[in-house]
C-alpha positions as CSV (number, residue, x, y, z in Angstrom):
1,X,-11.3,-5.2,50.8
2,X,-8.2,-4.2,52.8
3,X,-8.2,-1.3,54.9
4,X,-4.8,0.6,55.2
5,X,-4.0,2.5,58.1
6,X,-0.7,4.8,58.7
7,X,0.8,6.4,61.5
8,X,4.4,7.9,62.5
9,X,4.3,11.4,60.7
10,X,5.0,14.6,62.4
11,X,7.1,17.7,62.5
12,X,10.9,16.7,62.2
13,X,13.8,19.2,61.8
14,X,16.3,18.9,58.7
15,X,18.3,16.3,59.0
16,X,15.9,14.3,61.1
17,X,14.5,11.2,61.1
18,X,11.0,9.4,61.1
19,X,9.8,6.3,60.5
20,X,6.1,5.6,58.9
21,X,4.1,2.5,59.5
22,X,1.2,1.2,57.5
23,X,-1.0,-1.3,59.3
24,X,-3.0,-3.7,56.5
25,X,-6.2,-5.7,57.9
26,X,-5.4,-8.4,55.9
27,X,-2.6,-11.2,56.0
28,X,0.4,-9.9,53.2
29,X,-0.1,-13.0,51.7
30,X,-2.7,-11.6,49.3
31,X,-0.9,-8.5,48.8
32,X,1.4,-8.3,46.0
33,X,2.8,-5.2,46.2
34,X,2.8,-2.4,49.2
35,X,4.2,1.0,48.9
36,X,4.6,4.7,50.3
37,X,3.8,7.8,47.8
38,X,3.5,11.2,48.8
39,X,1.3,14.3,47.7
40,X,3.1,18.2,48.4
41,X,0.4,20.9,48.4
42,X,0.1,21.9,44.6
43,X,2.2,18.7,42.8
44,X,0.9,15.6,42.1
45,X,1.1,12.3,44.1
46,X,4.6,10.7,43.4
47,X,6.1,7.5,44.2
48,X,8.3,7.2,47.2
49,X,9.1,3.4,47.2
50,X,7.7,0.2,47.0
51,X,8.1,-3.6,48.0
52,X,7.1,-6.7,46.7
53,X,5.8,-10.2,48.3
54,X,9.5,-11.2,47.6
55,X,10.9,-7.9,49.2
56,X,12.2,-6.7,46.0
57,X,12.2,-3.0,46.5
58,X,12.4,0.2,44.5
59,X,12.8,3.6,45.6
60,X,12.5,7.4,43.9
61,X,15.2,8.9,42.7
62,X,14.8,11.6,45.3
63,X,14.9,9.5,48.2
64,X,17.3,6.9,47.5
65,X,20.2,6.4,50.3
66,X,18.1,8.1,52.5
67,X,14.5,6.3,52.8
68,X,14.1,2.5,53.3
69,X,11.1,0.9,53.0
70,X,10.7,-3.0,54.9
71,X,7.8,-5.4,56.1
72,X,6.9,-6.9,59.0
73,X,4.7,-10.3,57.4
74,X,3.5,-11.6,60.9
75,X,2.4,-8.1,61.9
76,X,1.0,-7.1,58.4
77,X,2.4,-3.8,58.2
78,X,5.2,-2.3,55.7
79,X,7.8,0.4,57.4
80,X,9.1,3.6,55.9
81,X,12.2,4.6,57.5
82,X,12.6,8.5,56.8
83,X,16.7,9.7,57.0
84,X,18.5,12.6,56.7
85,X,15.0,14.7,55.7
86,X,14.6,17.8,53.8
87,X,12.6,20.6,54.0
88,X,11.5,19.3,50.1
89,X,10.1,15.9,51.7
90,X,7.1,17.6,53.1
91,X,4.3,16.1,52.2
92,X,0.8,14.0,53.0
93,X,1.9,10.3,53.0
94,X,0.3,7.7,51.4
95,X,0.3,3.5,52.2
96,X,-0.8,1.8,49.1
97,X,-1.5,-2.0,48.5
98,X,-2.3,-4.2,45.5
99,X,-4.2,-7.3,45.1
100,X,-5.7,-9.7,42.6
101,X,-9.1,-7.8,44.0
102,X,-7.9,-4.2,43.3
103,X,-5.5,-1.2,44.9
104,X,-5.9,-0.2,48.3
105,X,-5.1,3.5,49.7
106,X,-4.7,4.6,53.2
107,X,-5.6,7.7,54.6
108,X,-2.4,9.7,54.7
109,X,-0.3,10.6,57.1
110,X,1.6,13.9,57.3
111,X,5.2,14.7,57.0
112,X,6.3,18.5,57.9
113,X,10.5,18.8,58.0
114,X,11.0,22.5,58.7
115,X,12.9,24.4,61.3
């Protein structure tokens, strides 16, 4: 089991900037991939970006240049550093980790960029 825990969202302005964490109870070591997806009221949960054990990275279309995603390994948790935001970036935000055991999903987190 690994429990997932996120933290950092909030009400930002356009053009603003926030940055995610996701805390795992487990040591990376065992987790081959971690990422951040997102779920807008009415549209299904997308992709936002993801990492792998050797930091190989991708990101969504939508977010690329403006979202980076890193890893802390001694603190367990994986980073989602939020630039330039839209109003279209709204959304619940979901930490996500797979293992050899199965995926892992946190709680969510919420995003609102609005003026």
């Amino acid at each position: 089991q690994v429990q997932l825990v996120e933290s950092g969202g909030g009400l930002v302005q356009p053009g603003g900037s926030l940055r995610l964490s996701c805390a795992a109870s487990r040591s990376f070591v065992s987790i081959y991939v971690m990422g951040w997806y997102r779920q807008a009221p009415g549209k299904q949960r997308e992709l936002v970006a993801t990492i792998t054990s050797g930091d190989s990275t991708n990101y969504a279309d939508s977010v690329k240049g403006r979202f980076t995603i890193s890893r802390d390994n001694a603190k367990n948790t994986v980073y989602l550093q939020m630039n330039s935001l839209k109003p279209e970036d709204t959304a619940v935000y979901y930490c996500n980790g797979v293992t050899a055991l199965g995926t892992y999903w946190g709680q969510g987190t919420q995003v609102t960029v609005s003026s």
